[in-house]
C-alpha positions in Angstrom: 0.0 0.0 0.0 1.6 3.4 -0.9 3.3 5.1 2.1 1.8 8.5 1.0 -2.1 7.4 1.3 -3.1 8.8 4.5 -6.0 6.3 6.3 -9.4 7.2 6.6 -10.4 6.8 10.0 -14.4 6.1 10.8 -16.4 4.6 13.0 -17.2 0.8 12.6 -20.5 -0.4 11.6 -21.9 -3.8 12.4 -21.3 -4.5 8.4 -17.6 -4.0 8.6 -17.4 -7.6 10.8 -16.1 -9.7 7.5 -13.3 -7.1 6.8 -12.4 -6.6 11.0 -12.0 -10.6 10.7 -10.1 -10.5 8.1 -7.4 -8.3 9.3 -7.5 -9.8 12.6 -6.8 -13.1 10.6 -3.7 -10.9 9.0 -2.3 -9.3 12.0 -2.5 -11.5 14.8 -0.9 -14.3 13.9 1.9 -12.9 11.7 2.6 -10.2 14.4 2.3 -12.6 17.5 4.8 -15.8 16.4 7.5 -13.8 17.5 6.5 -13.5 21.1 4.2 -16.4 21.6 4.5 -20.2 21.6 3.1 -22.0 18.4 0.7 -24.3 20.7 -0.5 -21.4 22.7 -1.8 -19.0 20.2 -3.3 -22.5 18.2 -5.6 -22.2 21.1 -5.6 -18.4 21.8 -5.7 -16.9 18.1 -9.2 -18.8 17.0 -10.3 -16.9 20.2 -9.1 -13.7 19.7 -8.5 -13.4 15.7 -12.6 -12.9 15.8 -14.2 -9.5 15.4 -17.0 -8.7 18.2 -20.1 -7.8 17.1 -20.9 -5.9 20.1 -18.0 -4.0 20.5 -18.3 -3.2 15.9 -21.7 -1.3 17.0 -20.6 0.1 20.3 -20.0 3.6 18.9 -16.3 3.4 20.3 -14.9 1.3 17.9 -12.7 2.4 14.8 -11.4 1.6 11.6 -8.8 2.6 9.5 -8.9 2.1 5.7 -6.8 2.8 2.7 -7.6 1.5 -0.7 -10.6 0.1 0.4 -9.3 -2.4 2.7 -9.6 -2.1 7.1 -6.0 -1.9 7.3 -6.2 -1.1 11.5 -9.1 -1.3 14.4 -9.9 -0.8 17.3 -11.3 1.0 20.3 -12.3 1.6 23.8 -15.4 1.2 26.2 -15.9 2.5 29.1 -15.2 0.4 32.5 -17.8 -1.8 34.3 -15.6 -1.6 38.0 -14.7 1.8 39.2 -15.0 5.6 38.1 -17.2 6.3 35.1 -13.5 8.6 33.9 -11.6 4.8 33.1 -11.7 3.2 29.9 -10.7 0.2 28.5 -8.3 0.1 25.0 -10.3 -2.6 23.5 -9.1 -5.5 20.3 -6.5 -3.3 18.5 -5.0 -4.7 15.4 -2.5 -3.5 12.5 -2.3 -4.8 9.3 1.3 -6.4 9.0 1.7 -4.6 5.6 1.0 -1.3 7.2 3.4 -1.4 10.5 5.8 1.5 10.8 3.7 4.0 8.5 1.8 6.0 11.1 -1.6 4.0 10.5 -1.6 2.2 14.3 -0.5 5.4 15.8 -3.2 7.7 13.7 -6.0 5.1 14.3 -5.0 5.0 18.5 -5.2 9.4 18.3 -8.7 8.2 16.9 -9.2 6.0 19.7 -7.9 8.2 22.4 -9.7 11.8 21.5 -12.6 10.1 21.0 -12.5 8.9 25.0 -11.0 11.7 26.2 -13.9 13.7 24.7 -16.3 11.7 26.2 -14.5 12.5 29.9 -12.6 9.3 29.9 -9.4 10.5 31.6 -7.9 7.0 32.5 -7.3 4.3 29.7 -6.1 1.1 30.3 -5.1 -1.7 28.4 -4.0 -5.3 28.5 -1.4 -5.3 25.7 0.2 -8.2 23.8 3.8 -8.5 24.8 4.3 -7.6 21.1 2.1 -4.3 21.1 4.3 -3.1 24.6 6.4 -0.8 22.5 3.8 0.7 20.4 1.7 1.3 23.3 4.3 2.5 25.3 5.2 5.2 22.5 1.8 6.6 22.5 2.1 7.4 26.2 1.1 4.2 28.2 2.7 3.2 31.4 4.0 -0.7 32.4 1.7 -1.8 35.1 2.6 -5.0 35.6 2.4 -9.1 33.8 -0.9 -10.5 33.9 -2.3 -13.7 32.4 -5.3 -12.7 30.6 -8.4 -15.5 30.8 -10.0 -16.4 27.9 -13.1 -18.5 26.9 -12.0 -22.1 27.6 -9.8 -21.2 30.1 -6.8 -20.5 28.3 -4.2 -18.1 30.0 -3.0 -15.5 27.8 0.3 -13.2 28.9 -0.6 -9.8 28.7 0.7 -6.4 29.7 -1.3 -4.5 31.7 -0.5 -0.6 30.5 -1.9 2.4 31.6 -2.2 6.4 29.9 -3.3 9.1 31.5 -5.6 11.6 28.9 -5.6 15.3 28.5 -2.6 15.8 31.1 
């Protein structure tokens, strides 16, 4: 895709669940191998490497296209626990052909005005330990390990990350 084509950044629909799958099926596990055991993400990656319906029509959740193609998603909701000013960086994904152009970064400004502007001043995430550095150069803070728990109780090591918005 040429480096020059800026991405347009919307909101997702409900209809944009075939394309959302299909870059998850891109990103994850070309992105992933590097940092993760083959027989864990044969387990983890039919899990996660799905798009969620609820979270396409949640009104928080972005794509980024160029050419026609989702070539980055993701998004935020608000917390369930705690202050109503914490949010939660929710199934972010790059498409492998698109990493170190700006479209992850420009689609997480997306994702991060949007929550600020809705009063969210605290977003957390539980990163990938091979999104760490990206999310760590768009502001977020090491927490700590965690094993994330997925649907059939596999454990999943995560990154819990923290930013602080409008500071």
């Amino acid at each position: 895709m040429p480096d020059h084509m800026p991405p347009e950044i919307r909101l997702s629909c409900p209809g944009d669940r075939d394309a959302v799958d299909a870059l998850l099926a891109r990103s994850y596990p070309a992105l992933m191998a590097a940092d993760y055991p083959p027989d864990l993400l044969a387990e983890a990656l039919p899990i996660i490497a799905r798009a969620q319906p609820d979270l396409l029509a949640s009104g928080s959740y972005f794509v980024a296209e160029q050419a026609d193609r989702v070539v980055a998603a993701g998004g935020w909701t608000r917390g369930t626990r705690g202050p109503d000013r914490i949010g939660h960086v929710r199934h972010v994904a790059t498409d492998p052909a698109c990493l170190r152009r700006g479209v992850g970064r420009a689609l997480m400004g997306a994702v991060m005005r949007d929550a600020a502007g809705r009063g969210i001043t605290d977003l957390h995430c539980h990163s990938s330990l091979t999104a760490e550095p990206f999310y760590r150069a768009l502001g977020f803070t090491r927490v700590a390990e965690v094993m994330v728990r997925l649907p059939g109780e596999v454990l999943f090591p995560s990154i819990h990350m923290y930013a602080r918005l409008g500071v």
